[in-house]
C-alpha positions in Angstrom: -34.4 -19.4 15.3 -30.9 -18.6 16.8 -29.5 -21.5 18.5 -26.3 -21.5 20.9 -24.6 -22.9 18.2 -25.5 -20.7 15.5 -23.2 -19.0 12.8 -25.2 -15.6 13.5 -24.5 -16.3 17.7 -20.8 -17.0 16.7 -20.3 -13.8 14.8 -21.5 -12.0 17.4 -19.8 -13.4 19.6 -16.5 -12.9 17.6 -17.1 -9.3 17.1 -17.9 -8.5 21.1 -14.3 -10.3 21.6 -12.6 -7.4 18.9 -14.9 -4.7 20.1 -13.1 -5.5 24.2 -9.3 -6.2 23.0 -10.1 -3.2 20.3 -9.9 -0.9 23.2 -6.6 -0.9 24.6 -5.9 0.5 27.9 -7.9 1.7 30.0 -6.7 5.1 30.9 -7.3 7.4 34.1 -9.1 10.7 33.0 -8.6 13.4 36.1 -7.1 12.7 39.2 -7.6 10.0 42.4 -11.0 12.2 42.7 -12.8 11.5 39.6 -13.6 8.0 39.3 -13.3 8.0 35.3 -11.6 5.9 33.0 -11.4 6.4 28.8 -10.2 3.4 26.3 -7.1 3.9 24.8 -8.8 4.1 21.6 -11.0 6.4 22.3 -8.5 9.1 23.4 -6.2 8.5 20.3 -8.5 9.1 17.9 -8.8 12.4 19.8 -5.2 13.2 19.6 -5.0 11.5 16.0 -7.3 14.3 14.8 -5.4 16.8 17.1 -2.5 16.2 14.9 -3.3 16.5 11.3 -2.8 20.5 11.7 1.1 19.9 12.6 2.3 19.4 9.2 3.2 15.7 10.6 2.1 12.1 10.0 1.5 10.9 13.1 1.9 6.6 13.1 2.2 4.7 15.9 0.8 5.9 19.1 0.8 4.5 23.0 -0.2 6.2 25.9 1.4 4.6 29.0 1.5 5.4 33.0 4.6 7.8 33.5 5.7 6.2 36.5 3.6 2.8 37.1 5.2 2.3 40.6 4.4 5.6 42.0 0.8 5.8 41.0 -1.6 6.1 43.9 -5.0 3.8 44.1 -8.4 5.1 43.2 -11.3 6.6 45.4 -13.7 4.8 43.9 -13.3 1.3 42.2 -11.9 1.2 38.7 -12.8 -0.7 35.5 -11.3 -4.5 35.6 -7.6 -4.0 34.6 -7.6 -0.3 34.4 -4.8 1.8 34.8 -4.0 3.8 38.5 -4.8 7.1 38.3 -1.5 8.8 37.4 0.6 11.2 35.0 0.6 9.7 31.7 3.1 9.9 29.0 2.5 9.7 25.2 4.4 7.8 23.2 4.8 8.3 19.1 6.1 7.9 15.9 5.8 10.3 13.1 6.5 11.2 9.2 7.4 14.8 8.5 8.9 16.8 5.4 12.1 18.7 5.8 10.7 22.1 5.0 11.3 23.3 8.5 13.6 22.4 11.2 12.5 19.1 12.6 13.0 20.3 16.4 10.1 22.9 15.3 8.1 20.1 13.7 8.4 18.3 16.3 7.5 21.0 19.1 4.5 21.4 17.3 3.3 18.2 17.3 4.0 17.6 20.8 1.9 20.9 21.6 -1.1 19.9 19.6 -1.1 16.6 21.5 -0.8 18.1 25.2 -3.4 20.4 24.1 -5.8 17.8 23.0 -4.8 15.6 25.7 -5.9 18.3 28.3 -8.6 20.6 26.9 -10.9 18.1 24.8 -10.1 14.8 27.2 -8.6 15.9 30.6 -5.8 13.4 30.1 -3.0 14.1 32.8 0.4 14.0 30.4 3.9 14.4 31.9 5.4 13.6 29.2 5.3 13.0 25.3 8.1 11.2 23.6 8.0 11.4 19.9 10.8 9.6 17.0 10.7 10.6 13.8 10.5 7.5 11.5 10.6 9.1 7.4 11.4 12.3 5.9 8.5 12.9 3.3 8.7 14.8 -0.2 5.1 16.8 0.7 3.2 18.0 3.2 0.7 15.1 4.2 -2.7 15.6 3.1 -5.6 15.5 5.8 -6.8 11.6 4.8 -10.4 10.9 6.1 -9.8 7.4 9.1 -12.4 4.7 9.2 -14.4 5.7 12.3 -14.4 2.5 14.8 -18.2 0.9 15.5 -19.1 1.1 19.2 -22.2 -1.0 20.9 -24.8 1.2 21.6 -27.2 0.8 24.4 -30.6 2.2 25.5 -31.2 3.5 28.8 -33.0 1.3 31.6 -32.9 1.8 34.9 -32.6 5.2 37.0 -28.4 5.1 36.8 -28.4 4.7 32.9 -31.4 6.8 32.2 -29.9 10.0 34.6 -26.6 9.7 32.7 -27.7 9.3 29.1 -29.6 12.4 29.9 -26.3 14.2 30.9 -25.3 17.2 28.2 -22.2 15.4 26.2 -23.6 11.9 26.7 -23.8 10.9 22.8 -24.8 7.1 24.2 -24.5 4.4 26.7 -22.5 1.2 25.6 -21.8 -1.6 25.8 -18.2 -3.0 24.6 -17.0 -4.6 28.2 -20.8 -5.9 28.9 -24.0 -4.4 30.3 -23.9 -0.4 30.2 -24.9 -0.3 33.7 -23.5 -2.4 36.7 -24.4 -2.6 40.5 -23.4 -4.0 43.3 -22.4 -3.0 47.0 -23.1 0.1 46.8 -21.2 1.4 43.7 -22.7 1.7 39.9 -19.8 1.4 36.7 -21.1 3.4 33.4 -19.9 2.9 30.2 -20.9 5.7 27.6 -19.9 7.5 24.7 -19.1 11.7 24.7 -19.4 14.0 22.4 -16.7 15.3 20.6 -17.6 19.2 21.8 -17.7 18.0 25.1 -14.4 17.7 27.3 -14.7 13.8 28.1 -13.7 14.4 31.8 -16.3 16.8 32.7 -19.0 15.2 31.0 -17.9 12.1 33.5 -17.7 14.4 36.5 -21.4 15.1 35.6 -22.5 11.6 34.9 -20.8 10.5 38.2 -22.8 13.5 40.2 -26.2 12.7 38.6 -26.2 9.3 39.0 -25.1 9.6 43.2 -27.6 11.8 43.4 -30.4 9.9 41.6 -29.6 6.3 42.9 -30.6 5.2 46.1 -28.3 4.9 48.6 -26.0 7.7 46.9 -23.6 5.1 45.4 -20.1 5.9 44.1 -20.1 5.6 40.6 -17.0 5.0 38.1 -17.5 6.7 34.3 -15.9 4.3 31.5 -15.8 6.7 28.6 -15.0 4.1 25.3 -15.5 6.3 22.4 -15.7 9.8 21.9 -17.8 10.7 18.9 -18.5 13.8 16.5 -22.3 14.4 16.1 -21.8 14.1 12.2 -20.4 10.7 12.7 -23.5 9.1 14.6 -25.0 6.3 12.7 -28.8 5.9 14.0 -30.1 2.3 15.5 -31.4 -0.4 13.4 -35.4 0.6 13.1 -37.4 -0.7 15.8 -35.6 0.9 18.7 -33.4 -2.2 19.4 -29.8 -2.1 20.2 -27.7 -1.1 17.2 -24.0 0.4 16.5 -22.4 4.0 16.2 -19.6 5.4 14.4 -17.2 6.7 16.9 -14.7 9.4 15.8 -14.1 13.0 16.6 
């Protein structure tokens, strides 16, 4: 029996608490228009893996608003404390050998991140700052990253099971709560994409299947808090109860 008190109720209790501050910011994916949102986290491990082909180690990393004053409101209501919709700028530190020019090393990783920001997110990025922290003696081999556990829920109801059947929906979650809230008229998802799946677009989709299937043709706000590559998957317990997956691309 599990009581209130409970060292097993604690723990879990504990580990909900890392999985939500584990996030980071909740970033604006698209424009005013498209009512989705992606955990900081989710979209650096993107742009993590982006980088290992730019001869670079890539450290720290922060994406921020560009300009926090001049970003406009949402259509549609966002995620509690979620960024505006606005142009976004990266933020990084990086390790590089002095085998070419660093200017060059450093154009390259810059255009490795854009392009992963853009084409496997849909990130808007003005800008991408980048200081180079330690000259290395090598080229820095590809290391293999711990992939970061995400709560995984099954599908009930008509919103979560129309959007876990959406093409690049790897999972519903769970991280800031239920997968699924409703409430005057507008339904917040929380899932997980696949890693061959552009993030935004497989929230434009969620967001049009789930007006279309709800009553009442809500408006619907996508939280995207992992993306994950299919080899990184990690099955539920047995049973068919609520379980964990590896997210990583």
């Amino acid at each position: 029996m599990t009581t209130a008190d409970s060292p097993d109720r604690a723990e879990g209790w504990t580990a909900a608490v890392r999985q939500r501050l584990g996030l980071g910011r909740l970033l604006p994916l698209g424009g005013t228009a498209d009512g989705a949102w992606i955990a900081e986290r989710a979209a650096a491990e993107v742009l993590r893996d982006a980088a290992t082909g730019s001869g670079t180690v890539l450290e720290t990393l922060r994406i921020t608003l560009a300009d926090a004053d001049g970003a406009p409101a949402p259509v549609v209501p966002g995620p509690p404390s979620a960024l505006p919709p606005g142009p976004l700028r990266i933020e990084a530190e990086f390790s590089a050998t002095a085998r070419r020019p660093l200017p060059a090393t450093a154009e390259a990783l810059r255009s490795a991140l854009l392009t992963a920001a853009g084409e496997r997110l849909g990130l808007v990025v003005a800008e991408v700052d980048l200081r180079v922290t330690e000259l290395l003696d090598e080229e820095p081999a590809r290391g293999e990253r711990s992939p970061a556990e995400v709560r995984e829920a099954l599908p009930d109801g008509v919103a979560a099971t129309t959007a876990a059947a959406v093409p690049g929906v790897v999972s519903l979650t769970r991280v800031l709560g239920s997968a699924v809230r409703s409430g005057a008229g507008h339904v917040q998802v929380e899932l997980a994409t696949a890693g061959d799946h552009r993030a935004l677009d497989v929230a434009r989709a969620v967001r049009e299947a789930v007006t279309a299937a709800v009553p009442g043709s809500p408006t619907v706000t996508v939280l995207v808090t992992a993306v994950v590559g299919r080899d990184r998957l990690r099955p539920l317990h047995e049973g068919g109860g609520r379980g964990f997956l590896s997210a990583g691309p």
